[in-house]
PALO-633237 format. One record per residue: residue in three letters; x, y, z of N, C-alpha, C in turn; residue number from 1. Coordinates in steps of 0.1 Angstrom, whole numbers, plus 2048, in hexadecimal, padded with zeros to 3 digits. Example, Ala and Ser with C-alpha at 12.3 -4.5 7.8 and 13.67 -1.06 7.14 Angstrom:
! PALO-633237
{resn:ALA | npx:884 | npy:7C7 | npz:84E | capx:87B | capy:7D3 | capz:84E | cpx:884 | cpy:7DF | cpz:84E | resi:1}
{resn:SER | npx:880 | npy:7EA | npz:847 | capx:889 | capy:7F5 | capz:847 | cpx:881 | cpy:800 | cpz:84F | resi:2}
END
This chain:
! PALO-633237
{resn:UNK | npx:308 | npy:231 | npz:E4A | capx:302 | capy:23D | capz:E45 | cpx:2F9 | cpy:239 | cpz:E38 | resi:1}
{resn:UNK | npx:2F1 | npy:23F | npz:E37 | capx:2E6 | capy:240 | capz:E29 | cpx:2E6 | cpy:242 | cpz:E1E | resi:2}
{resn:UNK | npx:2E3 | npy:23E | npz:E15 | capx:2E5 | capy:24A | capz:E0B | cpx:2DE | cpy:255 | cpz:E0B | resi:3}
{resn:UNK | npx:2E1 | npy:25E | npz:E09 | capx:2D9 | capy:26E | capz:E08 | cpx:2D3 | cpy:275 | cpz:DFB | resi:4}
{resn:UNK | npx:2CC | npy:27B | npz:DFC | capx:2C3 | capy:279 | capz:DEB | cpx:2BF | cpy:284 | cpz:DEB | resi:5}
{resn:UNK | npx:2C1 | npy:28E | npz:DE3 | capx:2B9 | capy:29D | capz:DE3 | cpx:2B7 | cpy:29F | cpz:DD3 | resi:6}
{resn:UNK | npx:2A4 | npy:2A1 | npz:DD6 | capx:29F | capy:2A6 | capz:DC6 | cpx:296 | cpy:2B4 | cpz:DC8 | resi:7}
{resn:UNK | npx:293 | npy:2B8 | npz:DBB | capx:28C | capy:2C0 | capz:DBD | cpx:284 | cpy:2C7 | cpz:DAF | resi:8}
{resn:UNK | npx:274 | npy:2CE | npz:DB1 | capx:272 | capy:2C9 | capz:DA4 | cpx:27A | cpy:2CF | cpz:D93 | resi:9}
{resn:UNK | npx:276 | npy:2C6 | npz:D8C | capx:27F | capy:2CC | capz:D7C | cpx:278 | cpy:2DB | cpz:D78 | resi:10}
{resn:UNK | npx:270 | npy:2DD | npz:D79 | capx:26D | capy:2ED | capz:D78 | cpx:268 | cpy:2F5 | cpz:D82 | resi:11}
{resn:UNK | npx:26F | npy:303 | npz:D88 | capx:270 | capy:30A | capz:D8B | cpx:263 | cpy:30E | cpz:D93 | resi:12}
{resn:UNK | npx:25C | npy:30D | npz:DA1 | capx:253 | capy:30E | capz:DA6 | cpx:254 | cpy:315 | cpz:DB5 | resi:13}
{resn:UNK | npx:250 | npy:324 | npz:DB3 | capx:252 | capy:32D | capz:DBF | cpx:24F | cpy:322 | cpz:DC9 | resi:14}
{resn:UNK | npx:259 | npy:324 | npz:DD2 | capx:259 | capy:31F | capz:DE0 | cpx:25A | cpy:312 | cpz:DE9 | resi:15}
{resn:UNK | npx:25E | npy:30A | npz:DD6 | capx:263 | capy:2FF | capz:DD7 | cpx:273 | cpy:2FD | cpz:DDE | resi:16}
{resn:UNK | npx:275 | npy:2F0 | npz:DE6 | capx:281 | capy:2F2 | capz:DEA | cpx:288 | cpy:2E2 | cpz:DE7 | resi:17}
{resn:UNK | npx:294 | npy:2E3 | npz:DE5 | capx:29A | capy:2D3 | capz:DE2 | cpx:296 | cpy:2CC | cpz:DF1 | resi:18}
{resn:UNK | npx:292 | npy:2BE | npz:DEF | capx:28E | capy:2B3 | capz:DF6 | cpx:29B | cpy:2AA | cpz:DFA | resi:19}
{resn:UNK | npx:29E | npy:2A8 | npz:E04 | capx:2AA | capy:29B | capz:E07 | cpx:2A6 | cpy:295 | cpz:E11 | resi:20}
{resn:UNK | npx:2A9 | npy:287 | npz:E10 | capx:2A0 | capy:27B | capz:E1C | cpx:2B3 | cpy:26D | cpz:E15 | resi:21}
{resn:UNK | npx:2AF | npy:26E | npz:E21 | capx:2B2 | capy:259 | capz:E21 | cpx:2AD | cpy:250 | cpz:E1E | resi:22}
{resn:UNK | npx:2B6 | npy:249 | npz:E19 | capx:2B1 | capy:239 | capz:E19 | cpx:2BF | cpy:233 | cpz:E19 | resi:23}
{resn:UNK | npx:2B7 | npy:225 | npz:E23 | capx:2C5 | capy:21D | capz:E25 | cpx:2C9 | cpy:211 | cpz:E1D | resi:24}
{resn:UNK | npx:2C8 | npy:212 | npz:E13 | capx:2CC | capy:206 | capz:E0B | cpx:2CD | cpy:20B | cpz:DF7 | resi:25}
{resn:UNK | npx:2D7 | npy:209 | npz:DF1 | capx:2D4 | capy:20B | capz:DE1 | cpx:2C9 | cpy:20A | cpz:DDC | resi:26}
{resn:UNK | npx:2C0 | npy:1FC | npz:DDD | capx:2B8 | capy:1FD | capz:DD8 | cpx:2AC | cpy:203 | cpz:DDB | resi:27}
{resn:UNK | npx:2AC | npy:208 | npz:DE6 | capx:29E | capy:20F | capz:DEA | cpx:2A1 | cpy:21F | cpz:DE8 | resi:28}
{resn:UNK | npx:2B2 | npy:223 | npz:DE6 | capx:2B4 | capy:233 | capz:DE3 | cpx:2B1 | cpy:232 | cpz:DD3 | resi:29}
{resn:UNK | npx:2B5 | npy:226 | npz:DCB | capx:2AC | capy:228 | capz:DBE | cpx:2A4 | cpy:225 | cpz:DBA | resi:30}
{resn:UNK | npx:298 | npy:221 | npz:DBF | capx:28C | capy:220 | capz:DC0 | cpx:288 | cpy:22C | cpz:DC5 | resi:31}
{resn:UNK | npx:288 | npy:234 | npz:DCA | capx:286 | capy:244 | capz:DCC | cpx:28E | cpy:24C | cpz:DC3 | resi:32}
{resn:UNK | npx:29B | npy:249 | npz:DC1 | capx:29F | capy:254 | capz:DB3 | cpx:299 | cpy:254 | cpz:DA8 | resi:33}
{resn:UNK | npx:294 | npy:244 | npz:DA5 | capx:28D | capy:242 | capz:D9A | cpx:281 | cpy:249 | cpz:D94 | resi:34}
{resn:UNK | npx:277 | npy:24A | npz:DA4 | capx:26B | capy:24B | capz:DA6 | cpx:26B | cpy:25D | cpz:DA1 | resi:35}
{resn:UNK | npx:271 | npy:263 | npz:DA9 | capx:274 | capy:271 | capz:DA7 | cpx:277 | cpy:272 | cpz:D99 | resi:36}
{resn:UNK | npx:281 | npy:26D | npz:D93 | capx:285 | capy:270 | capz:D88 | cpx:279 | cpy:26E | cpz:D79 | resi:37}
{resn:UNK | npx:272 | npy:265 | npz:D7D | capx:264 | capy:263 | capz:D7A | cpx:258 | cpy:269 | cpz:D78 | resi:38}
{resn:UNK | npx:259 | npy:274 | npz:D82 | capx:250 | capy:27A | capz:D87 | cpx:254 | cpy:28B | cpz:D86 | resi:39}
{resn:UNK | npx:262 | npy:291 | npz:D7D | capx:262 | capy:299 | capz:D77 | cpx:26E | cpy:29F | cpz:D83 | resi:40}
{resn:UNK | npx:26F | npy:29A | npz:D89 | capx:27A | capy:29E | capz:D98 | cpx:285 | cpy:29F | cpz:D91 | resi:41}
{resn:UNK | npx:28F | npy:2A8 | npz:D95 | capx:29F | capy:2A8 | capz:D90 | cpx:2A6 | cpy:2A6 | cpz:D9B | resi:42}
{resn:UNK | npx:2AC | npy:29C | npz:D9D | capx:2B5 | capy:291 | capz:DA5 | cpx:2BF | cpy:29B | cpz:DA8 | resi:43}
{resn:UNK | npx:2C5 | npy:2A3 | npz:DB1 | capx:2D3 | capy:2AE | capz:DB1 | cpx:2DE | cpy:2A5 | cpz:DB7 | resi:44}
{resn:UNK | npx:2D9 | npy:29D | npz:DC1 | capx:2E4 | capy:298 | capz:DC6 | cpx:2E3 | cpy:28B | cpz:DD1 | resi:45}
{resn:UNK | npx:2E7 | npy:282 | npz:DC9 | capx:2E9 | capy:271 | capz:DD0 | cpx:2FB | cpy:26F | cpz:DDB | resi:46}
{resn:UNK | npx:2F5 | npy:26F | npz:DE3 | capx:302 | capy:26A | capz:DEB | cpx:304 | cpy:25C | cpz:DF0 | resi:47}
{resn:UNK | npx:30D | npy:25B | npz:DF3 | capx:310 | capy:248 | capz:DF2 | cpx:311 | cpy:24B | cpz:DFE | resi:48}
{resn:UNK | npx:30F | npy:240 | npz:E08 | capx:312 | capy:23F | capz:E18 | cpx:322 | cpy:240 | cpz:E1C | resi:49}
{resn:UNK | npx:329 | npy:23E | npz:E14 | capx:336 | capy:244 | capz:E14 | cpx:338 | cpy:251 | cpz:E15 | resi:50}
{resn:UNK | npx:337 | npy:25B | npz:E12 | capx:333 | capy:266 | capz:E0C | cpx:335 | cpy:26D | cpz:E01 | resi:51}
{resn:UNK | npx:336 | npy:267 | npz:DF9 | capx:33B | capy:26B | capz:DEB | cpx:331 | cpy:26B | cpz:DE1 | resi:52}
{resn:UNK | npx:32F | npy:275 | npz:DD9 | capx:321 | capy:279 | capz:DD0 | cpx:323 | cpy:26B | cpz:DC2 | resi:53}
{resn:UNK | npx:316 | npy:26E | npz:DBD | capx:315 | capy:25F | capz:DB6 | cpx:30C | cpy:265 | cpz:DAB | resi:54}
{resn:UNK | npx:309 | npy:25F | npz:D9F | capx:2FF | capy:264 | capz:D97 | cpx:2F7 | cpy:258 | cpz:D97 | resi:55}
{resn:UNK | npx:2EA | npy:25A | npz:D90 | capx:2E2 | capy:24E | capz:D93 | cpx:2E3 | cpy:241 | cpz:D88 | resi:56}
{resn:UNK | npx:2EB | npy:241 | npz:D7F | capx:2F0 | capy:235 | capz:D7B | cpx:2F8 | cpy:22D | cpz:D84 | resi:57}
{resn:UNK | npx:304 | npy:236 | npz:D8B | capx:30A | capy:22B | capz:D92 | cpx:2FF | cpy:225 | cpz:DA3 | resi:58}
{resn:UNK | npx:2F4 | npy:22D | npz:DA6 | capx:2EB | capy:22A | capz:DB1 | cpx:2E3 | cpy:21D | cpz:DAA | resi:59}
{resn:UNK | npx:2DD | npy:220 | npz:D9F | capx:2D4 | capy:212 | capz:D97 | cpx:2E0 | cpy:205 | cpz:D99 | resi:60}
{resn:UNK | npx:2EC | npy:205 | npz:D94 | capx:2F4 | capy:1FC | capz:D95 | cpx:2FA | cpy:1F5 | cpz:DA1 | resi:61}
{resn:UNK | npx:2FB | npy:1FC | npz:DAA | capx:2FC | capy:1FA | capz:DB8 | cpx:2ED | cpy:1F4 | cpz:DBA | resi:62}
{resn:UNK | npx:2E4 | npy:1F9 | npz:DBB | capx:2D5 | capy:1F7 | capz:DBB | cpx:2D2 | cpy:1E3 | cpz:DB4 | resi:63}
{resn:UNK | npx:2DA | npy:1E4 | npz:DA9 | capx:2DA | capy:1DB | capz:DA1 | cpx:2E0 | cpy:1CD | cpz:DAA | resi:64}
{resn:UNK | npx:2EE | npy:1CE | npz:DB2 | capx:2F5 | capy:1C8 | capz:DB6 | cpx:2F3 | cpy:1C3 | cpz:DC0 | resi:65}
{resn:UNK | npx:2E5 | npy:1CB | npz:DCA | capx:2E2 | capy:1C8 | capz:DD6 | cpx:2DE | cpy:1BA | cpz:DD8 | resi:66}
END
């Protein structure tokens, strides 16, 4: 399984809806959390391919370890 990744944007925009996609490996789910997070996106929710929720320190570090 993937990790799972849902953002959506940081301020409030009619008819905006939260985004979630895959990627199969840490460092490419943080290289997208990053990107987003960058780009004014608020990160709601990282799942580990386990399925257990994750914040994005522990995904960079995983990311890190690859």
């Amino acid at each position: 399984m993937p990790f799972q990744i849902t953002h959506e944007p940081l301020t409030h925009i009619n008819g905006a809806k939260p985004i979630t996609y895959e990627k199969p490996t840490a460092k490419d789910a943080w290289r997208s959390v990053d990107a987003a997070m960058r780009s004014d996106e608020k990160v709601t929710s990282i799942i580990h391919p386990d399925g257990y929720r994750i914040g994005w320190q522990e995904l960079q570090r995983l990311a890190e370890e690859e």
